[in-house]
Structures are given as C-alpha cells and as structure tokens.
C-alpha positions in Angstrom: 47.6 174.3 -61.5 45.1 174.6 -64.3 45.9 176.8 -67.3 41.8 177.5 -67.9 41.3 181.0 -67.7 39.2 181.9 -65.3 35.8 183.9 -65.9 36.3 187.6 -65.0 34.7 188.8 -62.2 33.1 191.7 -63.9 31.6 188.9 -65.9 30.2 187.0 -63.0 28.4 190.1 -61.5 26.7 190.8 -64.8 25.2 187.4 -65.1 24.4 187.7 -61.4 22.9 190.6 -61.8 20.8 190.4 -64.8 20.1 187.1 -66.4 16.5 186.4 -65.8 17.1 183.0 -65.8 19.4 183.0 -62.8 16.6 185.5 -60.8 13.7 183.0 -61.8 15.4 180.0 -61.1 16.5 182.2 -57.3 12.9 183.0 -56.8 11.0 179.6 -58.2 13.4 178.1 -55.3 12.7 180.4 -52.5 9.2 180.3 -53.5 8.6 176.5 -53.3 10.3 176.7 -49.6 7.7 178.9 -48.6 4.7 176.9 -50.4 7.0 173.6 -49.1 6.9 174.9 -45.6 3.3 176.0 -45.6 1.8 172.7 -47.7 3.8 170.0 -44.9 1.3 169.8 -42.4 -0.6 168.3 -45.1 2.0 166.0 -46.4 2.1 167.6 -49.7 5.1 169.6 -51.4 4.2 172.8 -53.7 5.1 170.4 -56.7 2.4 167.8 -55.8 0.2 170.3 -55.2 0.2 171.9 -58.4 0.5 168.4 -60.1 -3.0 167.8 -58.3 -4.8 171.0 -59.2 -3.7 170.2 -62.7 -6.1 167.1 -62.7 -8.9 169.2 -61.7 -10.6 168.6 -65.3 -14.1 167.3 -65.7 -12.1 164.5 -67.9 -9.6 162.9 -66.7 -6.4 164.3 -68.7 -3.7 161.9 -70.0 -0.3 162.1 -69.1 0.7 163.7 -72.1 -1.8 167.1 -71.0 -0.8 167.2 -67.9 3.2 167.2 -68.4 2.7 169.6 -71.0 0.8 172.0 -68.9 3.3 171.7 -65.8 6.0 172.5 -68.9 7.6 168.8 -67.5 8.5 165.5 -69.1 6.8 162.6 -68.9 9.7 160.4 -67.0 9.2 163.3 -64.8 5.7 163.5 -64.2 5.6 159.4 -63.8 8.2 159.9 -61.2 6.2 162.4 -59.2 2.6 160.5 -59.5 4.4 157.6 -57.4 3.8 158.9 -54.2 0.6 160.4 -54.9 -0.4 157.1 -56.1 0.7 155.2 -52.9 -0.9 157.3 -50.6 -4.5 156.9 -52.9 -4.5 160.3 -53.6 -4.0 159.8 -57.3 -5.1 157.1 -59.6 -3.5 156.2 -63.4 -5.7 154.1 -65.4 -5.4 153.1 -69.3 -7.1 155.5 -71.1 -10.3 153.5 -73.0 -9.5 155.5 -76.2 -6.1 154.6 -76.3 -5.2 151.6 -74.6 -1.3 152.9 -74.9 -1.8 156.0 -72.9 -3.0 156.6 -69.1 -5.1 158.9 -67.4 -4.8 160.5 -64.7 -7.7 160.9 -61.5 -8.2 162.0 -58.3 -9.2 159.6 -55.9 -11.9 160.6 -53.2 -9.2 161.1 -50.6 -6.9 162.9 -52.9 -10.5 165.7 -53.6 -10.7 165.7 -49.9 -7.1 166.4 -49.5 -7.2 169.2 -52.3 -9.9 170.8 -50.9 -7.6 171.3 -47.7 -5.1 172.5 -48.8 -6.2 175.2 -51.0 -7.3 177.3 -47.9 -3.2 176.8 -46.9 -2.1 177.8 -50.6 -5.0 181.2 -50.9 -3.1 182.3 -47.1 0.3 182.0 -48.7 0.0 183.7 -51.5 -1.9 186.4 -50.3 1.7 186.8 -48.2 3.6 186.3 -51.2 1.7 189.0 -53.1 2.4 191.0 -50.1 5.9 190.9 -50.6 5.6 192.8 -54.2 4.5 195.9 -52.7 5.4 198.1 -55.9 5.1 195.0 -58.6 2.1 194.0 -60.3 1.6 190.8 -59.3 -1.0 190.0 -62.5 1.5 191.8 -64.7 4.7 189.5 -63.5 2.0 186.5 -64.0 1.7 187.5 -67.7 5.4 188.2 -67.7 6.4 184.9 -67.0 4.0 182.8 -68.9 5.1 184.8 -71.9 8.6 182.9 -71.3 7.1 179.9 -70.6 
C-alpha cells in the first residue's frame, strides 16, 4: 500500500483542462496522425517532411541551422537524416568552411519527392484550417511561435 498522497482530482481536471502545454502536446499529436496519414503514400512522415522543407535554402544549411529552426537537438536531427539518407533523398557532406561541421542537401530524388508531396501537405491543411471554423488560423500561428 503506498503512503504517497495521491494528486487530488480537482487538481488533475485543472491541469487537464488548462495547461497549454498538455493541449499543444494533444494537438501536435493528433495533428502529425493526420499529416502521417496523408504523407504515407509517399513514404514520408510529417517530421521528415518538415526536416526536408527546412533544407529548401539556396545554401546548403549546416546541421546546427537546421536543428535550431526545427527547435530539435542535434543527436536528434542526426537520428532522423538516417533514413532520408538511405533512401538518397538527403545528402550530409563536410561543410568546406568548417571541415568539423556538415551540411545538409537535397538530392535530385529527394527535390522530386518534395515537390510531390507538397500538393498532399497544401490538401491537408486546407482541411485542417477547416477544422478552426471560429479560430484564426494566422493568429494561432503567431500564438505559437511566440512560445516557441
């Protein structure tokens, strides 16, 4: 029998019911489902998507840009360039200014496969916008990059 107290329920429904970070971790979830579900045909998940997109530069950005801008760590962002890299979608190369760091390209294939499934990604979020019929979609964009 453990002698912890236990958290009182009135306690529970007030983080439930209005801690941001419980509703945007609820919605980021349910969010990549649908952009999971919509991306598979291609063989891409909503996270490899945007990790794509974000090397849509004229330069190719180091590792250290791109893990910033998808607010993730490095160890993370290494981890999920792997399969993009064995599929030659995405190449890593030593950066020529800094021999220590990488940078990060889009291979031919990896355009081509881009430019596929951006179609998929303007359908579904036209349907997710849908959803907010009396939000402001721009104004909740603003909202949460102000957090982030």
């Amino acid at each position: 029998m453990s002698r912890t107290p236990n958290v009182p329920l009135e306690t529970a429904r007030l983080v439930r019911n209005t801690c941001l970070c419980f509703h945007a971790q609820r919605a980021a979830r349910a969010l990549a489902r649908r952009f999971d579900e919509a991306f598979r045909p291609l063989g891409l998940t909503n996270g490899q998507f945007s990790l794509m997109m974000a090397l849509t530069a004229p330069k190719p950005p180091s590792m250290g840009a791109v893990a910033s801008g998808l607010a993730m760590d490095r160890t993370t962002l290494t981890a999920a360039l792997k399969p993009l890299e064995r599929r030659g979608l995405v190449e890593v190369a030593v950066d020529p200014d800094d021999r220590r760091g990488r940078r990060l390209t889009l291979t031919r294939a990896g355009k081509a496969l881009l430019k596929r499934a951006v179609p998929i990604w303007k359908r579904t979020h036209r349907k997710v916008d849908r959803l907010l019929p009396t939000a402001d979609p721009d104004r909740l964009r603003r909202d949460l990059r102000a957090l982030s």
